[in-house]
N, C-alpha and C positions, 0 to 999 in steps of 0.2 A: 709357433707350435700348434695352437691352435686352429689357424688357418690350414696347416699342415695336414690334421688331424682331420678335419671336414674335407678336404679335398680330397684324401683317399678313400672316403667313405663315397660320399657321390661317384668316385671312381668305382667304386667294387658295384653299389646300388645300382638298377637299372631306373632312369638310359640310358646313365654315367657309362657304363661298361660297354652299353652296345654301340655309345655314340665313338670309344674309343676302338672298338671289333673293328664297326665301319672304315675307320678313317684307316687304322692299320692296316686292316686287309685292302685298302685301295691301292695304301706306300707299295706292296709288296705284290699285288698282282699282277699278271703277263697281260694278258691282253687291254688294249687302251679302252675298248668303251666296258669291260668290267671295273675296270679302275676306276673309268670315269663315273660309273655309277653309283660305286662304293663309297665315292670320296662325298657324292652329292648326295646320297642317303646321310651320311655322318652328319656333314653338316647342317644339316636342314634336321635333323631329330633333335642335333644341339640346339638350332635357331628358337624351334619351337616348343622346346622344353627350358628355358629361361625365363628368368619374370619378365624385361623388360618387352620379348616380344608376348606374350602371354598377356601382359597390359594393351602392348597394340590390338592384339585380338578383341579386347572387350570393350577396350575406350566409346566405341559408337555404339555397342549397347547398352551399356550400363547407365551414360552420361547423364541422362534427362530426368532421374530418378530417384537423384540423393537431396535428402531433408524435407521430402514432400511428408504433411501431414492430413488426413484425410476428413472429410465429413460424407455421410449417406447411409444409405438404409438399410446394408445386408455387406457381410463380407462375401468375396467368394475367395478360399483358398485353396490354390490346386495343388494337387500332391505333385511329388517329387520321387516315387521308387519306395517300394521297398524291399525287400530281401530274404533269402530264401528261410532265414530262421523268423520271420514276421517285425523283424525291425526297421526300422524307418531310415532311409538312407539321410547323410549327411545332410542334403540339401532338403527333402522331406523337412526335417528336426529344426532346420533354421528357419520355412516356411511356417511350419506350426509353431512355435516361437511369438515369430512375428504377428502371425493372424490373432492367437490369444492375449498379445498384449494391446491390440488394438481396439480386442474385443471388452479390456479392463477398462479400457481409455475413453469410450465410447457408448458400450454399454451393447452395441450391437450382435444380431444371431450371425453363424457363420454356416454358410456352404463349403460341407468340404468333398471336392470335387478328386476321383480316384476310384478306378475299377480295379481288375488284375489281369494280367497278362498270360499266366496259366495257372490249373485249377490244383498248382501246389504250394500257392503262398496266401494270403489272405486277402479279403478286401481291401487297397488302403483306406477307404472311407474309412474302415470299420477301425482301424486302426487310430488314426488320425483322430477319431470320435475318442475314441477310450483315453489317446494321452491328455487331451481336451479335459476331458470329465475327469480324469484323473489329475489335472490341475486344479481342478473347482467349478467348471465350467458345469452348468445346467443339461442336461437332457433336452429340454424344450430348445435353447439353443443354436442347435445346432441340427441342420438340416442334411442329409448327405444324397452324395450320387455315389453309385456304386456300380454305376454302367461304363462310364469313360476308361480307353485306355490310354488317352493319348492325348495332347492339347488341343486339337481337333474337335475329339468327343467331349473334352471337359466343355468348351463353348456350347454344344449340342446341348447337350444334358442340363448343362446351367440356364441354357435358355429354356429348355422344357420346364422346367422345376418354376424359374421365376418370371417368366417372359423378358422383356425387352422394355418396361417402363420404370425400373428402380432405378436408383443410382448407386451401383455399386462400387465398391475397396476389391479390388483385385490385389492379392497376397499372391506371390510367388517369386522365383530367387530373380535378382536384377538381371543378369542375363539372359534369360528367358523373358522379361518383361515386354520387351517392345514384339515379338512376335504373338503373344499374348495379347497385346490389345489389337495389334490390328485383326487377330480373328475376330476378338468379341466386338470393336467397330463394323467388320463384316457381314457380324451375324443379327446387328443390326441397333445392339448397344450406344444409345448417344452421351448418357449417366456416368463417367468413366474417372474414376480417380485410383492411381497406384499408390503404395508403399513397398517398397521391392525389400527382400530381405538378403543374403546372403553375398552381397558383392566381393568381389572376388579382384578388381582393378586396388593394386597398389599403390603404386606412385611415383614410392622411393626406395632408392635403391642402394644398395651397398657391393662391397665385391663377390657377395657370397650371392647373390642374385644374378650372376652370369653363370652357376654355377647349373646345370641340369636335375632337373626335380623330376617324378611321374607328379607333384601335385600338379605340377607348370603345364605338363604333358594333355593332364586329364582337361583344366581348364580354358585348355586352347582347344581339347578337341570339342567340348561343348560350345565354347565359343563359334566352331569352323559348322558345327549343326545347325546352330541359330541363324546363319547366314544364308544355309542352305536352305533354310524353312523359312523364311523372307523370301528368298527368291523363288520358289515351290507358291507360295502363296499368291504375292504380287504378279504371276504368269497366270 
């Protein structure tokens, strides 16, 4: 019953519904390559909104990342988003997370690295500063950029603030990580130690993990970014 119960829910839920639109409207189509498109949209939304492919998506970025614990002289933690009502998106909150417990463990100041995108949502620095301090964290502390939009500019603006001879903690979610360091290697950083927060590869699997999620959906399309910004880079 149970199983019963979940499986008409991801049925109704999107992508449950559109993977099932698709596939229907392929059975029942006249023309062969409408068909043939429909049936291949279906499947392929279903492919890549499951965990198991959702794990294949992450597995070579995440891998390198897990139980690293850090020593050096400054964190930098780059934002993640935030949102039109001024709150910190999902992956934001698990970056800030991690960067302040790092900074308990350690004792070390943090850069927190985050512009805005338009002039109707807030700085995330400014943000990211305040849940900071609003944990206990010091004023002196913490350092911010408040120019970057983008991982690009975070490296920019990080290296303006600090130059290129500390050795820094790079905070931000594991799959982002490895495109993350090869800019800041780039940009000329040799100091380089992670702790990535927010992984997102599972593992293990049950039958309701064949099942179509948007979480699956969303983490494969960030996954399918990261890839594209590796290869953008490396060119």
């Amino acid at each position: 019953m149970l199983f019963l119960k979940k499986l008409l829910t991801y049925a109704i839920i999107p992508p449950g519904s559109f993977v099932i639109l698709f596939i229907f409207s392929g059975f029942v189509a006249n023309k062969r390559w409408l068909k043939f498109l429909l049936l291949i949209s279906g499947i392929s939304l279903y492919l890549i909104s499951i965990t198991p492919i959702k794990d294949f998506s992450l597995y070579f970025l995440e891998k390198d990342y897990r139980g690293i614990v850090c020593k050096g002289d400054i964190i930098v933690l780059l934002g993640g988003g935030v949102n039109g009502s001024g709150e910190l998106s999902e992956d934001a909150n698990k970056r800030l997370v991690k960067g302040y417990l790092i900074h308990k463990r350690e004792g070390l100041p943090i850069v927190v690295s985050g512009g805005r995108v338009n002039e109707s949502i807030p700085f995330e620095a400014d943000v990211l500063a305040k849940n900071l301090t609003d944990l206990g964290m010091s004023d002196k502390d913490i350092i911010m950029d408040k120019n970057s939009r983008d991982t690009f500019e975070n490296v920019k603006f990080v290296k303006e603030i600090l130059g290129v001879d500390k050795s820094i903690i790079i905070v931000t979610s594991a799959y982002h990580m490895k495109r993350s360091v090869l800019l800041f290697q780039k940009a000329g950083f040799n100091n380089i130690c992670t702790e990535a927060a927010d992984f997102k590869f599972d593992g293990f699997y049950s039958i309701y993990d064949f099942l179509p999620t948007s979480h699956n959906l969303n983490s494969f399309s960030k996954a399918l970014k990261e890839y594209i910004g590796l290869l953008f880079y490396k060119i």
